[in-house]
N, C-alpha and C positions, 0 to 999 in steps of 0.2 A: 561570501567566499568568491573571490576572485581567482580564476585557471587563467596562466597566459600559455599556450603551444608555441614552441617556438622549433625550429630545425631550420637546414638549408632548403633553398627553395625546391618547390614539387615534391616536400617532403611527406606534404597533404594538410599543413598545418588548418586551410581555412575552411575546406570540404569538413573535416573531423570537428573542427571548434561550430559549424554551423549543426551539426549531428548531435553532439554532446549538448550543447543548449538545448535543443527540443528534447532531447531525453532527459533535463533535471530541470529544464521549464527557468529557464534562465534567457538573458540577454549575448547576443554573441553580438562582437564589434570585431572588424578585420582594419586591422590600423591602417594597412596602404589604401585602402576603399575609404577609411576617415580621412584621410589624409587629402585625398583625393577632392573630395568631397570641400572640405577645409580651402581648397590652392584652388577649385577648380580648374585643374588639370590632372591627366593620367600622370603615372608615377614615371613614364618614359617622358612625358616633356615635359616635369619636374628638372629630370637629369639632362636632359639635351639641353633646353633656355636658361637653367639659372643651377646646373652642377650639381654633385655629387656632394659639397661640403653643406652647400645649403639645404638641400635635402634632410641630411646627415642631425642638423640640427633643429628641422622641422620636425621630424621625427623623436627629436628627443620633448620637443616639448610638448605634440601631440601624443606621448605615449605618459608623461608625467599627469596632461591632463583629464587623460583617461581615465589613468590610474587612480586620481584621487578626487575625481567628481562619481566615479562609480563603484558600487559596494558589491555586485553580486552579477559578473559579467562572465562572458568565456571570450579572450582575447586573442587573437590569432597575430603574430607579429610577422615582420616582413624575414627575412635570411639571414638578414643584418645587424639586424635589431640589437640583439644583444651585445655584440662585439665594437658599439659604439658609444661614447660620450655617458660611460659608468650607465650604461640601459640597464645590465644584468644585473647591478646594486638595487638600482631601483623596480627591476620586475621581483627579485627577490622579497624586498622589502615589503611589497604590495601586493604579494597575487605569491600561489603555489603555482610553479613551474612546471611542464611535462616537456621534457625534451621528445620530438618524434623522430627520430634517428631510422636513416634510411642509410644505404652501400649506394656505392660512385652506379654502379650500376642500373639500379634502380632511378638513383636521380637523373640519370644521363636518357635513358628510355623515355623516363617523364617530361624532359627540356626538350627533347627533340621533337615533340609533337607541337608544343608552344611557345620556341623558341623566339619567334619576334614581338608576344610580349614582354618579353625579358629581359632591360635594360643592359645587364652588366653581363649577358651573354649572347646576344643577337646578332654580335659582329664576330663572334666566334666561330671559323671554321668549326665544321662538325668531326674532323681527325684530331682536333687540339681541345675539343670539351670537356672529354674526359680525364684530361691530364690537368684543366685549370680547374674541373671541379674536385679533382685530388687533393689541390693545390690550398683550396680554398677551404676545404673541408676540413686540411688540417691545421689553417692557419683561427679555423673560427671554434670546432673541436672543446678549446678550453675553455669556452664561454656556453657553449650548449653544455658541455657535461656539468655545467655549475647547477644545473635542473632537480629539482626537489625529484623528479620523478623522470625514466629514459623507456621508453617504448618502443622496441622495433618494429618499422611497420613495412620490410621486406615481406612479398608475399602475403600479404596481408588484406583483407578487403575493409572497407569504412567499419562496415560493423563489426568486424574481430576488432581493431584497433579502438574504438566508441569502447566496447564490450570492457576492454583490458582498462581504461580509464576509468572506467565504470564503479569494477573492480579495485580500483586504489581507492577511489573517494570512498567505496562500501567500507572496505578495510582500513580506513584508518588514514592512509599514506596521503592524499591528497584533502588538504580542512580548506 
């Protein structure tokens, strides 16, 4: 059984996917930390030295080969992930989905505290965050709700949110 967590960023995807692994005694991988790992570089001078498209496309192979070198993971993907280069074809295909769906406002609380390491919003005035995480959220929206599974996790602490996934694999929803 493969779970990938997917949402916009600070949505808590890799804190939750590291919680839920020790609760079903599983492997958890965070692709931007693979990734990482992989280029020997952080994922901001990924995007600074060699761009956004190359990235774009490291990402698609490092999540392909995640996907099909391992059998029984919990995957935490970047923000991105899905809304590029057919990812959401392929997380589907591979893994049962849990989208974690947070409010602009929650996310925006979240960014603000670790906002410079944050590639694609670091150079964002903090008056215009909220209107490009608006922006972004409903540009990306149709790729997260393609999620076998949507969890809210406003107001929510790791262990409600664990709890609630917990919960779907018991019942059925998440195989």
């Amino acid at each position: 059984m493969n779970i990938v967590l997917l949402g916009y960023m600070a949505s808590g995807k890799s804190i939750i996917a590291k919680e839920l692994a020790k609760n079903i005694a599983t492997d958890f991988i965070d692709l931007d930390a693979y990734i990482e790992k992989k280029e020997n570089l952080k994922i901001s001078e990924i995007f600074k030295n060699k761009g956004e498209i190359y990235f774009r496309k490291l990402e698609n192979h490092c999540l392909k080969e995640v996907l099909n070198t391992k059998s029984k993971i919990i995957l935490a993907v970047g923000g991105g992930t899905p809304c590029y280069a057919d990812n959401m074809s392929i997380i589907t295909g591979n893994a049962t989905s849990v989208y974690l769906k947070a409010s602009i406002d929650t996310i925006y609380n979240r960014i603000l505290s670790e906002k410079r390491k944050r590639p694609l919003v670091n150079k964002i005035p903090n008056e215009k965050l909220k209107e490009f995480i608006a922006k972004h959220l409903f540009e990306r929206n149709n790729f997260y709700n393609k999620a076998t599974v949507v969890i809210s996790v406003d107001d929510k602490s790791i262990e409600e949110i664990t709890s609630e996934i917990l919960l779907q694999i018991h019942n059925g929803f998440i195989v």
